[in-house]
Biopython code that builds the backbone (N, CA, C, O; Angstrom):
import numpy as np
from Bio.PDB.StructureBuilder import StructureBuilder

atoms = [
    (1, "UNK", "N", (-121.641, 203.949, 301.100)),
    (1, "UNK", "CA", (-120.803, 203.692, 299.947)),
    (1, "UNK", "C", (-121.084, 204.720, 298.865)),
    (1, "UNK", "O", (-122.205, 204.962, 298.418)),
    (2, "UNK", "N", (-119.968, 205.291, 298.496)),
    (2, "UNK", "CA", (-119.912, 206.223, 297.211)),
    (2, "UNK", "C", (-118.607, 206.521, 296.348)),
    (2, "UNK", "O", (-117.509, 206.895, 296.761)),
    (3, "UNK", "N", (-118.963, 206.290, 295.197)),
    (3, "UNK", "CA", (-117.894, 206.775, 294.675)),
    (3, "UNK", "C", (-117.223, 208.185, 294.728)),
    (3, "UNK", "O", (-117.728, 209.251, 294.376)),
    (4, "UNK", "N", (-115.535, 207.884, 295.427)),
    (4, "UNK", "CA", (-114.748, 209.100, 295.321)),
    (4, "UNK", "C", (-113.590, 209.500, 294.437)),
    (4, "UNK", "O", (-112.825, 208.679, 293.931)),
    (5, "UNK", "N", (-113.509, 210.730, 294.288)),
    (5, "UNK", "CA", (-111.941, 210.742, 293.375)),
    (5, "UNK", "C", (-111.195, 210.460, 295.192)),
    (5, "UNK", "O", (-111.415, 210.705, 296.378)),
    (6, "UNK", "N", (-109.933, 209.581, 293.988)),
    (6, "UNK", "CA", (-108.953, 209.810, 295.363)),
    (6, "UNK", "C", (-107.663, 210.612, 295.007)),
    (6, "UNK", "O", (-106.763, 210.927, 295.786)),
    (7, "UNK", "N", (-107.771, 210.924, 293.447)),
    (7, "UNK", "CA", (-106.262, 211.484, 293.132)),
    (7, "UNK", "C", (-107.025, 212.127, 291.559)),
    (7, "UNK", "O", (-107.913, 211.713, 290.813)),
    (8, "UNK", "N", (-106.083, 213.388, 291.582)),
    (8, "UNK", "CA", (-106.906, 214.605, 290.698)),
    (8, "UNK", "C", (-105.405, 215.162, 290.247)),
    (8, "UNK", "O", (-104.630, 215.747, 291.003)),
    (9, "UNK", "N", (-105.193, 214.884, 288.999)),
    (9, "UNK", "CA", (-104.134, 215.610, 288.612)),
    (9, "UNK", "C", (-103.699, 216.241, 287.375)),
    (9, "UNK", "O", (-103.756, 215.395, 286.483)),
    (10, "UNK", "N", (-103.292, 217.355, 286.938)),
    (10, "UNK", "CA", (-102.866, 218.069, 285.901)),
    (10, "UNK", "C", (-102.325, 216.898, 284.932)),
    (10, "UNK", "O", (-101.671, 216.018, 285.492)),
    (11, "UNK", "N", (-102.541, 216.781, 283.418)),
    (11, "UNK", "CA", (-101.501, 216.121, 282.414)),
    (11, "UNK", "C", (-100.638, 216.698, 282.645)),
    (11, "UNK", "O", (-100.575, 217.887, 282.959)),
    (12, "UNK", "N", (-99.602, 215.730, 282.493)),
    (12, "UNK", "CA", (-98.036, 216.296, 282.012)),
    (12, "UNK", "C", (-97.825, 216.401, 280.559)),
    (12, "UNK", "O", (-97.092, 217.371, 280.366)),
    (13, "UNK", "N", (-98.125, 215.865, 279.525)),
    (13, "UNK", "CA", (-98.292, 216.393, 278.211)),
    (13, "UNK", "C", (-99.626, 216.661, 277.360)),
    (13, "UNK", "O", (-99.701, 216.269, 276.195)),
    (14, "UNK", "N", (-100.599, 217.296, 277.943)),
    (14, "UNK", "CA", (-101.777, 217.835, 277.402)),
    (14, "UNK", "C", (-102.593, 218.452, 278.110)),
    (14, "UNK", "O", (-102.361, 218.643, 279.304)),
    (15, "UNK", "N", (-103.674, 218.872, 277.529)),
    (15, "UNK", "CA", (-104.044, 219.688, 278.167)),
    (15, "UNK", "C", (-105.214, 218.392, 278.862)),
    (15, "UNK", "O", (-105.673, 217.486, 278.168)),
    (16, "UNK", "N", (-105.548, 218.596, 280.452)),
    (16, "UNK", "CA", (-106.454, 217.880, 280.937)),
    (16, "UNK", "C", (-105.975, 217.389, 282.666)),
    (16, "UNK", "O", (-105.310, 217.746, 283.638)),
    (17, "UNK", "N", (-106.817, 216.392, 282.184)),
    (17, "UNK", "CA", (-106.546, 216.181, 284.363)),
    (17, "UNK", "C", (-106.736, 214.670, 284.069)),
    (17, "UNK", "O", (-107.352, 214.285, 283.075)),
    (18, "UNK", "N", (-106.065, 213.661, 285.163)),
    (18, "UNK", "CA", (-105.926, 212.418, 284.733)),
    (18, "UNK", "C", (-106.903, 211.957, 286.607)),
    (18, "UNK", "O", (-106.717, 212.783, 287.500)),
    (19, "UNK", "N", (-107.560, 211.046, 286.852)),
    (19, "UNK", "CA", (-108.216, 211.131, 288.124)),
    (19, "UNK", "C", (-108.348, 209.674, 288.008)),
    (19, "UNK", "O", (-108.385, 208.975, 286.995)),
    (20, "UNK", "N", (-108.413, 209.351, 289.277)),
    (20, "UNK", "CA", (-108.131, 208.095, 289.922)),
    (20, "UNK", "C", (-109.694, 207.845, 290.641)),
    (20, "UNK", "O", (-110.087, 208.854, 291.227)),
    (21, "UNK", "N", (-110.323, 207.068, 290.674)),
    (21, "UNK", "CA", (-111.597, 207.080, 291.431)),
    (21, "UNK", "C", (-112.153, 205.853, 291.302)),
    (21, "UNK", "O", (-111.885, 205.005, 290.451)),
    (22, "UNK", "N", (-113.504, 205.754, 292.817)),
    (22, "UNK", "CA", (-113.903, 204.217, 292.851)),
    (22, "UNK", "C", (-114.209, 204.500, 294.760)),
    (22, "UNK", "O", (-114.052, 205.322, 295.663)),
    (23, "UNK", "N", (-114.830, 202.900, 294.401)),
    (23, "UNK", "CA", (-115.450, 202.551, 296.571)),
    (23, "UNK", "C", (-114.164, 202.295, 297.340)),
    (23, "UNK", "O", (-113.568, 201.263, 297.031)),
    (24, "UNK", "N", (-113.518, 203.232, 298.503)),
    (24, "UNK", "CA", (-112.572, 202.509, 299.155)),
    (24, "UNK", "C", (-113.413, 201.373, 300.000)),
    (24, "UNK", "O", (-112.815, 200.331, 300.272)),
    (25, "UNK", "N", (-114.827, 201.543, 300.438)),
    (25, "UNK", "CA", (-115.113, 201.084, 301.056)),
    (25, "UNK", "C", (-115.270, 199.475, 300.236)),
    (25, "UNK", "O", (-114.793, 198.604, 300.964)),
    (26, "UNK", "N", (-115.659, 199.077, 299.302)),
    (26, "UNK", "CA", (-115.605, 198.059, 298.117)),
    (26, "UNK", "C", (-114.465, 197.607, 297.924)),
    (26, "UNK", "O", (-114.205, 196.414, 298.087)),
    (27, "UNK", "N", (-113.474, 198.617, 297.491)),
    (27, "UNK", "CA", (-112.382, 198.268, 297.526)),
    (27, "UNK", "C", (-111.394, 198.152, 295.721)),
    (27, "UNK", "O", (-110.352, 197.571, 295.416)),
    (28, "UNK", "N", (-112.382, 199.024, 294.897)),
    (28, "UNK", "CA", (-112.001, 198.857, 293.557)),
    (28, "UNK", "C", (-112.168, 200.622, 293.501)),
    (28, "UNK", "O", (-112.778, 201.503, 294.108)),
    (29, "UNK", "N", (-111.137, 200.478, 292.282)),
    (29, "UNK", "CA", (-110.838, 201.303, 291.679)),
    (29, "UNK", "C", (-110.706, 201.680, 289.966)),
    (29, "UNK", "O", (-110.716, 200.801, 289.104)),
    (30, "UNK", "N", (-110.614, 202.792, 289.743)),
    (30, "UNK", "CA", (-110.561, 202.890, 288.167)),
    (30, "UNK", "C", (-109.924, 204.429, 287.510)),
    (30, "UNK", "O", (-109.665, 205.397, 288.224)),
    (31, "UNK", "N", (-109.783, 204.401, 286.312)),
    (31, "UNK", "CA", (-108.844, 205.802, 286.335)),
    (31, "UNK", "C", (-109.566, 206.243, 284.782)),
    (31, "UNK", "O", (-110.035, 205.393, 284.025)),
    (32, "UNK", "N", (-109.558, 207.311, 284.562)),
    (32, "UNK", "CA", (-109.974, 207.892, 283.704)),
    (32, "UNK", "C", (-108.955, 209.331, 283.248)),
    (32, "UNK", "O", (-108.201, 209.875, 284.054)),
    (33, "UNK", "N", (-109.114, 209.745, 281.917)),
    (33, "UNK", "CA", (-108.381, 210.819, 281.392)),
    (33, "UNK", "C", (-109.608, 211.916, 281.014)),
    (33, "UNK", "O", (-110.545, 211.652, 280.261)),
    (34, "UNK", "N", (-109.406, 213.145, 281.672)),
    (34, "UNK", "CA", (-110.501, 214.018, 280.882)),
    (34, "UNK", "C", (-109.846, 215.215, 280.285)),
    (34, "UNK", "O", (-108.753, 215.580, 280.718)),
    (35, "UNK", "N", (-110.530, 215.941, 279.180)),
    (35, "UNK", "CA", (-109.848, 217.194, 278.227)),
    (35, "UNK", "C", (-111.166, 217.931, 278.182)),
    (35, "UNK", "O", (-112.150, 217.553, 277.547)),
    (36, "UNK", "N", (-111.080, 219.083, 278.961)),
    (36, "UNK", "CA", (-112.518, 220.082, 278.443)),
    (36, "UNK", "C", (-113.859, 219.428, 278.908)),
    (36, "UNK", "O", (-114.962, 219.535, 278.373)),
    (37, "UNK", "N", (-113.352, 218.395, 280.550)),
    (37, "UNK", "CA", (-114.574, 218.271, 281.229)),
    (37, "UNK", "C", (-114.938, 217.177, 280.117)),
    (37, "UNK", "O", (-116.159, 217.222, 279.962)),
    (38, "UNK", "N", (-114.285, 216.086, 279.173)),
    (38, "UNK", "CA", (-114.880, 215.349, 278.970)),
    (38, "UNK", "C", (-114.412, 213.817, 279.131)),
    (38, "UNK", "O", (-113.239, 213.925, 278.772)),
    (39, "UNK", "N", (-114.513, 213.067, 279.305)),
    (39, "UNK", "CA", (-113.697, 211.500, 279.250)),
    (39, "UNK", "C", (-113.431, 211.735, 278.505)),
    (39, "UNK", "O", (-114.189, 212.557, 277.990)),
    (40, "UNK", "N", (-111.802, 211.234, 277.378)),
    (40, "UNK", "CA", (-111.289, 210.998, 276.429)),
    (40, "UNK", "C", (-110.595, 209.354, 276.707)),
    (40, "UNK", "O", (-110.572, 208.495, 275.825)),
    (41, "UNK", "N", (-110.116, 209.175, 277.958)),
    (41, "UNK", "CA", (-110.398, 207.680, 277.895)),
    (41, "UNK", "C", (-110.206, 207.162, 279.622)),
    (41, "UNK", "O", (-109.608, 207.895, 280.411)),
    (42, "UNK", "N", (-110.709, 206.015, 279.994)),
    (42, "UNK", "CA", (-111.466, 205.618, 280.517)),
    (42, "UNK", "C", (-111.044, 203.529, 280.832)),
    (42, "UNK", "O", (-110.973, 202.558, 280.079)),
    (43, "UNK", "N", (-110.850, 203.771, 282.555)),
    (43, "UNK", "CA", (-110.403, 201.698, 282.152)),
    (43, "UNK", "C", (-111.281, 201.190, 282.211)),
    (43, "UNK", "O", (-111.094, 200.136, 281.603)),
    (44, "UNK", "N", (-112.627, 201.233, 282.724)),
    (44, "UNK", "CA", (-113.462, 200.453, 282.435)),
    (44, "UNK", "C", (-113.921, 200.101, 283.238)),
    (44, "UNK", "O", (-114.513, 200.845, 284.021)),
    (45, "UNK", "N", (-113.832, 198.648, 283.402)),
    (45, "UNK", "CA", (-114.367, 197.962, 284.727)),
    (45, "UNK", "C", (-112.995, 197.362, 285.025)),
    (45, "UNK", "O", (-113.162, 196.287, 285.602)),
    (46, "UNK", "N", (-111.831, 197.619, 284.870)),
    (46, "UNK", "CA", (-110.436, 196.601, 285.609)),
    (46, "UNK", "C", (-110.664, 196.555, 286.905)),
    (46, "UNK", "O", (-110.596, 195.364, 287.207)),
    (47, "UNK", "N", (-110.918, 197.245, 287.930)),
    (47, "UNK", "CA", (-111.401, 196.675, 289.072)),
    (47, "UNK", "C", (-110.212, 196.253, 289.939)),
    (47, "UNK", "O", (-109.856, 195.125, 290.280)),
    (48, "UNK", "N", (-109.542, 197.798, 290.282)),
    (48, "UNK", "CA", (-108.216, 197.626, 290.181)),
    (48, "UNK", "C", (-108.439, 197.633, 291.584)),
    (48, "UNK", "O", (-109.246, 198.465, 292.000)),
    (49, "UNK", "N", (-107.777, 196.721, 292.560)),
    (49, "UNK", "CA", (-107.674, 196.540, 293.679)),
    (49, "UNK", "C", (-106.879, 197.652, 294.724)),
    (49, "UNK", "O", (-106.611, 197.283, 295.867)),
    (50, "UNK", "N", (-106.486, 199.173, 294.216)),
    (50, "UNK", "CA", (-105.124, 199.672, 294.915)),
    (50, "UNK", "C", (-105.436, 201.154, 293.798)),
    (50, "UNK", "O", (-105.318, 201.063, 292.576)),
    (51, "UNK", "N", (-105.826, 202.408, 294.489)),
    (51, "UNK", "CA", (-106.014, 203.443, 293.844)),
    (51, "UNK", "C", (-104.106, 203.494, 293.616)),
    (51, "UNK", "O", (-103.798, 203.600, 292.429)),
    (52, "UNK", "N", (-103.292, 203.450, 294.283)),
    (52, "UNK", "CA", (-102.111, 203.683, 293.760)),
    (52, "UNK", "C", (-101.891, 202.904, 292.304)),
    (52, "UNK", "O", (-101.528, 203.470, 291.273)),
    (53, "UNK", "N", (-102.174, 201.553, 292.434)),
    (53, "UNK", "CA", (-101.586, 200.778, 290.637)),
    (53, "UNK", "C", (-102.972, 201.620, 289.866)),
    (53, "UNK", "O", (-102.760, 201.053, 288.795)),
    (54, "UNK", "N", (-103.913, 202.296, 289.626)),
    (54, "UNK", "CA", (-104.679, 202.507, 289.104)),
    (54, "UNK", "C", (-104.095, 203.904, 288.186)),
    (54, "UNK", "O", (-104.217, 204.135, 286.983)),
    (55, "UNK", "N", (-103.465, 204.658, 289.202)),
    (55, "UNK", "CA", (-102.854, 205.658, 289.324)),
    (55, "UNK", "C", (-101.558, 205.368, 287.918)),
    (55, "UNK", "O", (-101.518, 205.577, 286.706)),
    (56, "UNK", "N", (-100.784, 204.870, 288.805)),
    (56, "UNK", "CA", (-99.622, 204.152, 287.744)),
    (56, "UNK", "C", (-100.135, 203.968, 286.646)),
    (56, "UNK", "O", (-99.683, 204.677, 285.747)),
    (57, "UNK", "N", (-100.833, 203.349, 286.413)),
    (57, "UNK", "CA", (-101.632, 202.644, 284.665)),
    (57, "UNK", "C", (-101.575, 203.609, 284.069)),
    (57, "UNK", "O", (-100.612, 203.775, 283.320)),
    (58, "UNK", "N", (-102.720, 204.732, 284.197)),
    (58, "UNK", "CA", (-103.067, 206.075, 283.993)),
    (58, "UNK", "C", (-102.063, 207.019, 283.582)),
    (58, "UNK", "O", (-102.209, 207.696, 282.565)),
    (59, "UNK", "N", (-101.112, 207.092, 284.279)),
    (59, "UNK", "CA", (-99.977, 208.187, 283.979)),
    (59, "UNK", "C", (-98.996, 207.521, 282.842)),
    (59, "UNK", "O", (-98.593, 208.127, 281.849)),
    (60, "UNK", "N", (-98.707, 206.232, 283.156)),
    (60, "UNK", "CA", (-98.436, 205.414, 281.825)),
    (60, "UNK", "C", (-99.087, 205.462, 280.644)),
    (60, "UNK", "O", (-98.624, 205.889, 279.586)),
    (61, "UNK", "N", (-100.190, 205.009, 280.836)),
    (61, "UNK", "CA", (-101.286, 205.188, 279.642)),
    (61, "UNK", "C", (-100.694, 206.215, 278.637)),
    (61, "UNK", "O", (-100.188, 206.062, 277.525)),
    (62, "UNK", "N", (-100.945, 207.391, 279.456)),
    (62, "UNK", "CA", (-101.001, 209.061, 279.053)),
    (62, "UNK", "C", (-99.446, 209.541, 278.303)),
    (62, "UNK", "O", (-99.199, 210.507, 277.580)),
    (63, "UNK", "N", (-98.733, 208.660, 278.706)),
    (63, "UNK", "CA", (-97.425, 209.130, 278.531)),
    (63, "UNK", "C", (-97.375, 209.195, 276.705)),
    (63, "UNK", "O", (-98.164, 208.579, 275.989)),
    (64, "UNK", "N", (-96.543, 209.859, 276.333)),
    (64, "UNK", "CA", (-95.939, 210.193, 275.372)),
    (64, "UNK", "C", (-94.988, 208.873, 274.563)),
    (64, "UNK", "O", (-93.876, 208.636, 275.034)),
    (65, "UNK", "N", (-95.530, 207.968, 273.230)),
    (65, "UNK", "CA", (-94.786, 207.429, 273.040)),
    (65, "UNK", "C", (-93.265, 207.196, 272.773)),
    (65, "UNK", "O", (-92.626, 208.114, 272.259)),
    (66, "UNK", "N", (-92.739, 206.188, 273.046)),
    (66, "UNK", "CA", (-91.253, 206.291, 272.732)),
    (66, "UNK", "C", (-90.811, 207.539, 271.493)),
    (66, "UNK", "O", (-91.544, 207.223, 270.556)),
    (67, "UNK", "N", (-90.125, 208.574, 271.110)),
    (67, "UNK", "CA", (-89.759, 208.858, 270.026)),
    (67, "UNK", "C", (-90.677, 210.042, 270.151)),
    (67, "UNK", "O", (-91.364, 210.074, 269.131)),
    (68, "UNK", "N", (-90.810, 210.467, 270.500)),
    (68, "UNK", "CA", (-91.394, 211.927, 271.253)),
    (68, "UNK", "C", (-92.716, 212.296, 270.329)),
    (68, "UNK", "O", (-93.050, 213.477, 270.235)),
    (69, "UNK", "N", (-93.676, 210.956, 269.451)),
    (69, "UNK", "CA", (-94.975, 211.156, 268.626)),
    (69, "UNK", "C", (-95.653, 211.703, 269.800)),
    (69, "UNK", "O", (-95.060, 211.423, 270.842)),
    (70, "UNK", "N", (-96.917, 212.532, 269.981)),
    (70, "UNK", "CA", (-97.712, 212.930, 270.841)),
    (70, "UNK", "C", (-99.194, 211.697, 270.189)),
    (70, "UNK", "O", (-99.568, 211.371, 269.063)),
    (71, "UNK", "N", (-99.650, 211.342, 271.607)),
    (71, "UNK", "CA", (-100.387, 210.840, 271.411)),
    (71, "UNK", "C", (-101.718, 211.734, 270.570)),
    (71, "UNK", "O", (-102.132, 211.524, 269.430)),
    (72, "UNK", "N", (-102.272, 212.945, 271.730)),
    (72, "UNK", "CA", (-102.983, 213.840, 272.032)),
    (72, "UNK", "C", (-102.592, 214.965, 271.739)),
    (72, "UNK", "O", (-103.277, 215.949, 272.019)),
]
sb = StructureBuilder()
sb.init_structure("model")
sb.init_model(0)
sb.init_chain("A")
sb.init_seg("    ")
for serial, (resi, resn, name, xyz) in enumerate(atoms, 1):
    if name == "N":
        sb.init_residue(resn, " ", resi, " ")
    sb.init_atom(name, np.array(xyz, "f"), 0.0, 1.0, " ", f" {name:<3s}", serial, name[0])
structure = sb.get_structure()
């Protein structure tokens, strides 16, 4: 058992990489946002059953509010 990334990907509005990671073998997952190699944010312990909905959250999260404010 070890934790893996399972999904590594470029922001779509900032600069950074959004990554999906956790035990397939366990069976949880979790997603994190990094900028310059650092967490900027992070789910925690949700203990997301499905690297895909973890995934989803994440890119949601990240998104750009309604009305084109930048979060980041």
């Amino acid at each position: 058992m070890s934790i893996e990334i399972l999904h590594h990907i470029d922001r779509a509005f900032a600069d950074g990489t959004v990554e999906v990671y956790g035990e397939p073998d366990m069976g949880w997952y979790e997603w994190r946002i990094l900028s310059r190699g650092e967490i900027v944010e992070d789910s925690g312990n949700a203990g997301y059953g499905s690297p895909t909905l973890a995934l989803r959250d994440a890119l949601n999260w990240d998104a750009p509010p309604a009305g084109g404010a930048k979060r980041r």
